[in-house]
DOROTOR-349428 format. One record per residue: residue number from 0; residue in three letters; y, x, z of N, C-alpha, C in turn. Coordinates in Angstrom, 2 decimals. Layout:
N
{rec NUM 'ALA' {Y X Z} {Y X Z} {Y X Z}}
...
//
This chain:
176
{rec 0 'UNK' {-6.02 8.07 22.86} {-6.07 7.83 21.43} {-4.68 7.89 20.84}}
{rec 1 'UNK' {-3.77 7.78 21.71} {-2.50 7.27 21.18} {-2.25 8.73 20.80}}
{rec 2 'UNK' {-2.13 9.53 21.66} {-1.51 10.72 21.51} {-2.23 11.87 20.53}}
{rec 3 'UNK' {-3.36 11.52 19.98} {-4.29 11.81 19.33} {-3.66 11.88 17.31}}
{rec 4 'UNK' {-3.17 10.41 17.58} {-2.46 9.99 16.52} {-1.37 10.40 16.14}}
{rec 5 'UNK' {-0.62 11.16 17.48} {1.63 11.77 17.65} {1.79 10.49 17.42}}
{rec 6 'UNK' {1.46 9.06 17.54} {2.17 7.94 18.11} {3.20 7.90 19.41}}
{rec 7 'UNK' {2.46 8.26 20.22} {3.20 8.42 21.66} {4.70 9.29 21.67}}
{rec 8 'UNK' {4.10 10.06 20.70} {5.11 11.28 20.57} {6.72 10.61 19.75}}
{rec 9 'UNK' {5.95 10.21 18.51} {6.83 9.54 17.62} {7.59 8.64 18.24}}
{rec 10 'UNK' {6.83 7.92 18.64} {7.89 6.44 18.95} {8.39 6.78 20.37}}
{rec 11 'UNK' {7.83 7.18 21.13} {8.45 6.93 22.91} {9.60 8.43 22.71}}
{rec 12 'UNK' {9.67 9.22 21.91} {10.67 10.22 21.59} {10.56 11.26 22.67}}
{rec 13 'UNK' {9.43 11.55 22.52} {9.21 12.85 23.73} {9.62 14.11 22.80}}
{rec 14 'UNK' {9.41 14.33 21.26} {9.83 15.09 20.70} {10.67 14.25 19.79}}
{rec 15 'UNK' {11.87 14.98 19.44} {12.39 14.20 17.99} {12.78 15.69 17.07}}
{rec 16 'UNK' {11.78 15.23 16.17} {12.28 16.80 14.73} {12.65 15.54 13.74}}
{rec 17 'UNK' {13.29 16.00 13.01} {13.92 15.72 11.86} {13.21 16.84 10.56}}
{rec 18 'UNK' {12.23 15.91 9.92} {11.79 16.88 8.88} {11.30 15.51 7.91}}
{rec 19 'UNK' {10.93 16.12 6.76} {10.44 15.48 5.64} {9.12 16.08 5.44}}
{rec 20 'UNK' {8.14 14.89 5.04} {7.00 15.32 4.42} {6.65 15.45 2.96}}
{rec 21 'UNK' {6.14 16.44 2.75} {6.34 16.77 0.99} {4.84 16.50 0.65}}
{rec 22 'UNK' {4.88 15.34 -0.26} {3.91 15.05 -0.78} {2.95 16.05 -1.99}}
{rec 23 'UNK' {1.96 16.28 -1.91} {1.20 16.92 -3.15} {0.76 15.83 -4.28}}
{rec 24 'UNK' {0.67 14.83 -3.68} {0.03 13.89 -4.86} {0.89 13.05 -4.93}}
{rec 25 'UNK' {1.47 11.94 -5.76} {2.01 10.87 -5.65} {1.02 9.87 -5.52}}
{rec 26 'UNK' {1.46 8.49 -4.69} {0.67 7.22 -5.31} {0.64 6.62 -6.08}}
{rec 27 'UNK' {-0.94 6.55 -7.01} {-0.95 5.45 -7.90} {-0.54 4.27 -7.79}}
{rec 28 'UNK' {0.16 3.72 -7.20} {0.69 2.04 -7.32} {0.00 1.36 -8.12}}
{rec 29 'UNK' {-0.11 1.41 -9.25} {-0.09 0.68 -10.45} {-2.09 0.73 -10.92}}
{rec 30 'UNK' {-2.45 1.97 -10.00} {-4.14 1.86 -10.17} {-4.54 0.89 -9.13}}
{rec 31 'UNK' {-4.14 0.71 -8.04} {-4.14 0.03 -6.74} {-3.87 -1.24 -6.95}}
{rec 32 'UNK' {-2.49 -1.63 -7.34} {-2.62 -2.97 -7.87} {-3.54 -3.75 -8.87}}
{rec 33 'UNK' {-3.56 -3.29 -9.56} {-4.35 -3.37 -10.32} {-6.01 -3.81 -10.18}}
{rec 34 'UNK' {-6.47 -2.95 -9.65} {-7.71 -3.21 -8.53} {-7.44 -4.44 -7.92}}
{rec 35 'UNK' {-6.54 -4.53 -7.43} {-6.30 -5.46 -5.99} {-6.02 -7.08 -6.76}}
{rec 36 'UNK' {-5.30 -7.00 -8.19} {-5.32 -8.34 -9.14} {-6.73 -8.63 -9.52}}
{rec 37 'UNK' {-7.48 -7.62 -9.56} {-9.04 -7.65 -10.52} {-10.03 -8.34 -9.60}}
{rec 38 'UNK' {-10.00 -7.57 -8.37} {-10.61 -8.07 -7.52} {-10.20 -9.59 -6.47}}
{rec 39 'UNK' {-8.70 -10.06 -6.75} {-8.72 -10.77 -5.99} {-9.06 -11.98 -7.39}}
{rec 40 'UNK' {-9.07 -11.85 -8.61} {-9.63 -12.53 -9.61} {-10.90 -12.83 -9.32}}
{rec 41 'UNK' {-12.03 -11.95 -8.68} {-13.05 -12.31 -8.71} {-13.53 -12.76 -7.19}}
{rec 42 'UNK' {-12.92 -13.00 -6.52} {-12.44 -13.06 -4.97} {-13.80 -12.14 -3.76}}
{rec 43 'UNK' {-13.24 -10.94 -4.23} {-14.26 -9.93 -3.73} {-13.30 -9.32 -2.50}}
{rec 44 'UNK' {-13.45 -9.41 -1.36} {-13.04 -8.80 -0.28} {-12.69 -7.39 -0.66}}
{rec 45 'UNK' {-11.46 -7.25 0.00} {-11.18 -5.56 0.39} {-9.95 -5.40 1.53}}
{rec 46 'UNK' {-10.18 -4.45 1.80} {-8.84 -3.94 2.99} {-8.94 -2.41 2.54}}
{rec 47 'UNK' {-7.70 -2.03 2.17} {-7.75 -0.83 1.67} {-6.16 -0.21 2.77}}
{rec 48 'UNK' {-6.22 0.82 3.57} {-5.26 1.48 4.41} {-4.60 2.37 3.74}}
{rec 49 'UNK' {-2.65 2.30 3.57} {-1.87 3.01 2.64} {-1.74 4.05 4.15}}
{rec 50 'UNK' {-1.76 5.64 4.38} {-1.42 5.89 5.16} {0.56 6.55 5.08}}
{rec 51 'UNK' {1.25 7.07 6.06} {2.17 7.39 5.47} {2.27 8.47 6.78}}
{rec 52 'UNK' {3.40 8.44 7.89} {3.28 9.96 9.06} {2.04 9.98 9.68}}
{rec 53 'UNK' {1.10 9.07 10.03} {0.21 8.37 10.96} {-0.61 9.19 10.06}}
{rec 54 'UNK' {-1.38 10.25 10.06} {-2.92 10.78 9.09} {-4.09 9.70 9.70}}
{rec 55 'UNK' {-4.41 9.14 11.10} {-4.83 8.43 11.00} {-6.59 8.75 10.84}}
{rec 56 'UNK' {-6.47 10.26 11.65} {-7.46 10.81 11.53} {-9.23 10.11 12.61}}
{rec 57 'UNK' {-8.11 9.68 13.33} {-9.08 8.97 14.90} {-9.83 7.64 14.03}}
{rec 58 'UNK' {-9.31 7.38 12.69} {-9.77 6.01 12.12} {-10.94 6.35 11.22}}
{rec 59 'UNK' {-10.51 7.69 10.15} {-11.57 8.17 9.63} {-12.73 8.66 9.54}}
{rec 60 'UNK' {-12.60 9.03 11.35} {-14.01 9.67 11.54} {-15.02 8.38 11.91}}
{rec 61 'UNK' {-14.40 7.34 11.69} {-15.58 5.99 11.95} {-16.24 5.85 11.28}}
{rec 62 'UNK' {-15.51 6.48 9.20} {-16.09 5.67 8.18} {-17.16 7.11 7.77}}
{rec 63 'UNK' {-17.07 6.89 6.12} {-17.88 7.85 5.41} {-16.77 8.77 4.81}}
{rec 64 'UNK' {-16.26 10.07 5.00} {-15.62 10.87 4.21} {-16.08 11.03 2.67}}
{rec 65 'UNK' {-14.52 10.72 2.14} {-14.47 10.67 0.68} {-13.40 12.01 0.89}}
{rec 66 'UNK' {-13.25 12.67 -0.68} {-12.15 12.99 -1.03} {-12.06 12.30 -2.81}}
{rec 67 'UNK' {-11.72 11.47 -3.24} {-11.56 10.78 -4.42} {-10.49 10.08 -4.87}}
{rec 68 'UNK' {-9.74 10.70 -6.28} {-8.81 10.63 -6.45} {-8.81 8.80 -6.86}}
{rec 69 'UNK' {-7.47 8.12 -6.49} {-7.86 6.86 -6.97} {-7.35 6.94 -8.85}}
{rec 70 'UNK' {-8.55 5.54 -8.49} {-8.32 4.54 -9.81} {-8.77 3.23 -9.45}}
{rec 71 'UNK' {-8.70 2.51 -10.73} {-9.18 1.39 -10.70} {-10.78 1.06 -10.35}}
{rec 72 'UNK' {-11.51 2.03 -11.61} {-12.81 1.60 -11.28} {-13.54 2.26 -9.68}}
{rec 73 'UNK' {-12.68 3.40 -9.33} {-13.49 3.68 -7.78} {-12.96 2.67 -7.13}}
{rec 74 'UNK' {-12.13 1.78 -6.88} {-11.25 1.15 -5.64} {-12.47 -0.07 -6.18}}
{rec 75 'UNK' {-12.48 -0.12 -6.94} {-13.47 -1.67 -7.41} {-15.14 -1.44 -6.92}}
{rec 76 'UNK' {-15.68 0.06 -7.53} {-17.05 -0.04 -7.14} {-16.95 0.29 -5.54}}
{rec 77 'UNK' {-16.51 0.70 -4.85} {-16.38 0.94 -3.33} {-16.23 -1.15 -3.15}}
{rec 78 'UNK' {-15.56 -1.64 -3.25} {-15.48 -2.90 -2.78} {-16.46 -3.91 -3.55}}
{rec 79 'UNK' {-17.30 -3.46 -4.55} {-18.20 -4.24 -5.11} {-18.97 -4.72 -4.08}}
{rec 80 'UNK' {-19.40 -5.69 -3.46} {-20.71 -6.44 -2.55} {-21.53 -6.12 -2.45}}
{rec 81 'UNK' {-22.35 -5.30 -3.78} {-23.90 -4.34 -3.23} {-23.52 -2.96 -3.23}}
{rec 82 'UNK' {-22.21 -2.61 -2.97} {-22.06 -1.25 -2.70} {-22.46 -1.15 -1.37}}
{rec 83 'UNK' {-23.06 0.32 -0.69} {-23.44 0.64 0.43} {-21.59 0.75 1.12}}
{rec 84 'UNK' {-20.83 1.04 0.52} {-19.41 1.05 1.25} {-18.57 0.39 1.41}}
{rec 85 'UNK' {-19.20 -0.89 0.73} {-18.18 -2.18 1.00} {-17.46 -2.49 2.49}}
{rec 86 'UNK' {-18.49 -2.57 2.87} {-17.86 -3.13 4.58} {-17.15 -2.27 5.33}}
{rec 87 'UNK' {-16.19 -2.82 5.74} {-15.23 -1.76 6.61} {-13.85 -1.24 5.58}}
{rec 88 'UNK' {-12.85 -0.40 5.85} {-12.03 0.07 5.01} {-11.61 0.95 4.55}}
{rec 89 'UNK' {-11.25 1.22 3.77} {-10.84 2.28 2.69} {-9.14 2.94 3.22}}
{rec 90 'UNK' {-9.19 3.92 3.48} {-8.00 4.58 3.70} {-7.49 5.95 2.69}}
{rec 91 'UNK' {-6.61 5.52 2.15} {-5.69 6.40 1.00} {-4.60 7.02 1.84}}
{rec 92 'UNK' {-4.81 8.21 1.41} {-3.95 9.20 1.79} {-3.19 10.44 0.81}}
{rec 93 'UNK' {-2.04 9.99 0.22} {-1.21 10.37 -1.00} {-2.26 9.73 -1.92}}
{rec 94 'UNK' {-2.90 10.40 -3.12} {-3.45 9.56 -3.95} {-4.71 9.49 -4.07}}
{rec 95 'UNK' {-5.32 9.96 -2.70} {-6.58 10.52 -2.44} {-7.72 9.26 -1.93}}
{rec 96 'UNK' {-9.15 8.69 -2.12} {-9.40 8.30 -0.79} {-10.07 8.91 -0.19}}
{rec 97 'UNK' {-9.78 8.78 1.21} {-9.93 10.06 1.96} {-11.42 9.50 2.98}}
{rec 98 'UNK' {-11.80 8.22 3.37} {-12.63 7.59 3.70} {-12.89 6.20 3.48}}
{rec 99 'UNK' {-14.21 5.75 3.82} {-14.85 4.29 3.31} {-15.50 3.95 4.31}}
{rec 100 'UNK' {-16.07 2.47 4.74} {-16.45 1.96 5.80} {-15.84 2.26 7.39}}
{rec 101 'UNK' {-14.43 2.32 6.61} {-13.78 2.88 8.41} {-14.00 1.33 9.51}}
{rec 102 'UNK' {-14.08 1.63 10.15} {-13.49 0.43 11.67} {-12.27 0.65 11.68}}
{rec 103 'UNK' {-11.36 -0.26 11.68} {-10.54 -0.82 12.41} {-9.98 -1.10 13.33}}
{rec 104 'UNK' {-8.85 -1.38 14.17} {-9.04 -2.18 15.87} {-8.46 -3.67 14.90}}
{rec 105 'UNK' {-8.80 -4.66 15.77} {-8.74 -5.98 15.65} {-7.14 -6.26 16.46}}
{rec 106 'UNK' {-6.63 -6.70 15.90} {-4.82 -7.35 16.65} {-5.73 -8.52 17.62}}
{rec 107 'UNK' {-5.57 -8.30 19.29} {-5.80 -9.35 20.28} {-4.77 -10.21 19.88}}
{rec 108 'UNK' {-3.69 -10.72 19.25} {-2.55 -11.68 18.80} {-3.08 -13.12 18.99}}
{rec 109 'UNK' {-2.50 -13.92 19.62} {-3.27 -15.37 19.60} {-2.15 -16.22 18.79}}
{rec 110 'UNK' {-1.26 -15.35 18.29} {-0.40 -16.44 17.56} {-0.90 -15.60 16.30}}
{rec 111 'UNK' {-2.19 -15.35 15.72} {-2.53 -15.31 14.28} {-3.19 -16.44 14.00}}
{rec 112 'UNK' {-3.05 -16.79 12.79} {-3.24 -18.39 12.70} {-5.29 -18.17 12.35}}
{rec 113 'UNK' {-5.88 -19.04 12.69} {-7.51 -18.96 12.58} {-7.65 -19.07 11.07}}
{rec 114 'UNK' {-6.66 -19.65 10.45} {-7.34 -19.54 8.84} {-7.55 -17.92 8.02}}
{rec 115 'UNK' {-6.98 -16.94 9.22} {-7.35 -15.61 9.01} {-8.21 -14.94 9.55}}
{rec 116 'UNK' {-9.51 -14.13 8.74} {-10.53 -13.75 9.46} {-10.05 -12.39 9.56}}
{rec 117 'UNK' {-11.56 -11.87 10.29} {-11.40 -10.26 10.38} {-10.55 -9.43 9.65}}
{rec 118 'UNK' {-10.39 -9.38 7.93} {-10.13 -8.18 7.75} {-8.50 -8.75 7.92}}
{rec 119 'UNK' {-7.82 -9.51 7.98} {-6.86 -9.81 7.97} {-6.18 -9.31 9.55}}
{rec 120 'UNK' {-6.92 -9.80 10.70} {-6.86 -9.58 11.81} {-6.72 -8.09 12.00}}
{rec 121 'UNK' {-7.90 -7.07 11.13} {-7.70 -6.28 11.35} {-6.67 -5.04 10.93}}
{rec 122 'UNK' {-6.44 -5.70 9.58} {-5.25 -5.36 9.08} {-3.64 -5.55 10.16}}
{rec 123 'UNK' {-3.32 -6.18 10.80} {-2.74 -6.47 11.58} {-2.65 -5.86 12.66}}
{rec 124 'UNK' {-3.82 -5.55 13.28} {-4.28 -4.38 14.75} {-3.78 -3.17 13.95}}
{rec 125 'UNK' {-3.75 -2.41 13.03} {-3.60 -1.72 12.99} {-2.05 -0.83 12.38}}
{rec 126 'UNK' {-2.01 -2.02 11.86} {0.22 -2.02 11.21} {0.63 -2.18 12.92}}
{rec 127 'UNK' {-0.02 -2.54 14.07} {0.35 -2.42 15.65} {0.74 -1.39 15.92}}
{rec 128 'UNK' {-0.20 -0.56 15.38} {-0.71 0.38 16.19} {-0.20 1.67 15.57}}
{rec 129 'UNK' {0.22 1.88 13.83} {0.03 2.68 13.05} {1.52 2.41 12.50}}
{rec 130 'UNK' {1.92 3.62 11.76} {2.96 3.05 10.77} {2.19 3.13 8.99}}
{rec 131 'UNK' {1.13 2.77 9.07} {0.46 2.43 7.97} {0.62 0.85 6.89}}
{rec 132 'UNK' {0.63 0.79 5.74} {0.79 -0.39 5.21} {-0.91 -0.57 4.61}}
{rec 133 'UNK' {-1.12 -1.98 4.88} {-2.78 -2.25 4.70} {-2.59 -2.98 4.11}}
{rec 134 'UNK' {-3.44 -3.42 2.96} {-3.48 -4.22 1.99} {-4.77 -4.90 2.07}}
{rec 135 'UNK' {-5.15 -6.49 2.29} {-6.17 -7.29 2.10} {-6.31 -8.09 0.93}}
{rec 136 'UNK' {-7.75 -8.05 0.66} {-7.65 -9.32 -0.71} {-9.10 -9.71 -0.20}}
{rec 137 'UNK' {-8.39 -11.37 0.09} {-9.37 -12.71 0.62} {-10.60 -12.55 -0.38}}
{rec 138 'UNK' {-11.38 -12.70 0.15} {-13.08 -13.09 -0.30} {-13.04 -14.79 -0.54}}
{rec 139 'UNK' {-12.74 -14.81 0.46} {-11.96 -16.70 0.87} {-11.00 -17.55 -0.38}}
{rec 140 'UNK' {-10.06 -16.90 -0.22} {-9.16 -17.66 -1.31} {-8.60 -16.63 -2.23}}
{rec 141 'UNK' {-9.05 -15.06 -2.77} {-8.92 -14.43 -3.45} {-7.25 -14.00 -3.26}}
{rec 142 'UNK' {-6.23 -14.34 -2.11} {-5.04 -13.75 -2.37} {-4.78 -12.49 -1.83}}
{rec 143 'UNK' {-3.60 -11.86 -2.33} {-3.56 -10.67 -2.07} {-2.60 -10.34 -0.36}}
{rec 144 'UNK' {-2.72 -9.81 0.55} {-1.98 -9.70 1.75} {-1.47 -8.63 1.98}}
{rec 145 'UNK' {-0.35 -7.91 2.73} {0.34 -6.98 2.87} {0.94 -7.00 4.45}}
{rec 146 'UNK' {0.24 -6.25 5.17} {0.35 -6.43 6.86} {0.96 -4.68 6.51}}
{rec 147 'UNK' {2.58 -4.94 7.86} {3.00 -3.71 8.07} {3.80 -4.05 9.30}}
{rec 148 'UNK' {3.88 -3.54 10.14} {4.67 -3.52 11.25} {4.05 -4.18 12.18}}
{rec 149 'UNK' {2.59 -4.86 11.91} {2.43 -6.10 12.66} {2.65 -7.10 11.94}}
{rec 150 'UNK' {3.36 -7.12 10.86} {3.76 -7.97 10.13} {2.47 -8.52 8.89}}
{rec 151 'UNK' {2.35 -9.75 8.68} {1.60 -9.98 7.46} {1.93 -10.88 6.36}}
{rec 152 'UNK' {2.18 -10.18 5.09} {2.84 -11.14 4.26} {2.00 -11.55 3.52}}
{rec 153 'UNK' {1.84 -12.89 2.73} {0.98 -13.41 2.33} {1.19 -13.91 0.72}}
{rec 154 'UNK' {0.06 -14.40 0.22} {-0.29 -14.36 -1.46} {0.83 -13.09 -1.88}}
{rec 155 'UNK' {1.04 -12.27 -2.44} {1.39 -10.95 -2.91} {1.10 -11.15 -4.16}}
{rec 156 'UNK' {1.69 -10.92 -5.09} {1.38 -10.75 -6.57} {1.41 -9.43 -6.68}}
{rec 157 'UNK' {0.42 -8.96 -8.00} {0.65 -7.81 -8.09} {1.32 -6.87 -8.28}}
{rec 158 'UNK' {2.43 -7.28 -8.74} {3.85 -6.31 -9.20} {4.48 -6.09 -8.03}}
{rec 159 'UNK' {4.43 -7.54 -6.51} {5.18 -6.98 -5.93} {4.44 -6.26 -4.82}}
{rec 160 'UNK' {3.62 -6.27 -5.17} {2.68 -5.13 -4.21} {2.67 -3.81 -4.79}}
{rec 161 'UNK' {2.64 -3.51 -6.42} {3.30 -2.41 -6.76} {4.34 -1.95 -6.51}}
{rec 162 'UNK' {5.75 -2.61 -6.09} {7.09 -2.13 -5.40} {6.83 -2.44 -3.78}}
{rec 163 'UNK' {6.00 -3.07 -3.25} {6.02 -2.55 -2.18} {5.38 -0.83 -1.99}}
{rec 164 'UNK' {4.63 -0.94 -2.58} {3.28 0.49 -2.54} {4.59 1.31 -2.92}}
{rec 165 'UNK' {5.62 1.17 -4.14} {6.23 2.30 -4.63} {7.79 2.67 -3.80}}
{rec 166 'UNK' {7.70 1.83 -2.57} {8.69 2.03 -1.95} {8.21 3.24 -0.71}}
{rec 167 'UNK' {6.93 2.89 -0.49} {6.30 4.05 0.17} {6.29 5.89 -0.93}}
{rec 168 'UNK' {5.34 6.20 -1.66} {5.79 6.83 -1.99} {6.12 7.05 -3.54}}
{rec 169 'UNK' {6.44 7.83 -4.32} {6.60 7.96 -6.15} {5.16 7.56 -6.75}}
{rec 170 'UNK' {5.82 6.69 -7.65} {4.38 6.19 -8.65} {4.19 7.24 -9.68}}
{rec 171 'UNK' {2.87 7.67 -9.68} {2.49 8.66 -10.76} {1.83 7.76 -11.91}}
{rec 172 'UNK' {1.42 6.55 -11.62} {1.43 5.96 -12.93} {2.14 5.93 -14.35}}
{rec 173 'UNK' {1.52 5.98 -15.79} {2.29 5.99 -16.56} {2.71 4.42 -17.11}}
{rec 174 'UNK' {1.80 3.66 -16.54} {2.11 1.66 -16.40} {0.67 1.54 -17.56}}
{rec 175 'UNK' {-0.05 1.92 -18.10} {-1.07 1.79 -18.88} {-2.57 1.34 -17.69}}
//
């Protein structure tokens, strides 16, 4: 699986190129956040996957292939509760989503604290595993989370989840 991903490749440095990836789309930041304030207002679960070198293709073929440009109202009806695509996660790729109801791997970590469930956990397994940034918003306590490296940062406001998102790549938002 690893090598499936050019993880193996990337990190253990069996190849090293030096290149840049040229984006076609920019990310909406600012549609994403946005979503992610709305919904953690109404404390509606989501885990939505920012991808970045990682395509992250071995994850997508779990869910339902989308190609849909984001906004607010798709990122919201995909995570609405009687949507058929709620469960599982949403992976964005430049400004695209590219799939829905993906699986996850779960972080085995025993130093994650239990007041975090699945999608949090799984958000976590996969910033392991990926150089992807995943974004959760509690069903539980409606806050917003930001797992990258393994790392998980917690309550997130929305602006600074918009400069995190816009440190990844250019915001095509016009801020409206």
């Amino acid at each position: 699986m690893m090598i499936g991903k050019g993880k193996i490749i990337k990190n253990k440095g069996i190849f090293k190129f030096n290149f840049t990836v040229e984006h076609d789309n920019n990310l909406n930041s600012h549609a994403i956040a946005r979503a992610c304030d709305d919904m953690a207002k109404t404390k509606t679960g989501a885990i939505m996957v920012i991808t970045q070198m990682d395509d992250l293709a071995v994850f997508t073929e779990s869910g339902v292939e989308m190609n849909a440009e984001i906004s607010v109202p798709m990122i919201e009806s995909i995570f609405y509760k009687n949507s058929p695509l709620h469960d599982g996660a949403t992976i964005i790729r430049d400004n695209y989503i590219v799939a829905t109801r993906v699986i996850l791997p779960i972080s085995s970590s025993t130093t994650i604290p239990a007041r975090f469930g699945l999608r949090h956990r799984a958000a976590i397994g996969l910033s392991q595993e990926t150089d992807a940034m995943v974004i959760v918003v509690s069903e539980e306590t409606g806050n917003i989370s930001v797992a990258r490296e393994g790392r998980l940062a917690t309550k997130i406001e929305p602006f600074q989840l918009r400069e995190r998102l816009g440190g990844i790549l250019q915001d095509t938002s016009s801020g409206t």
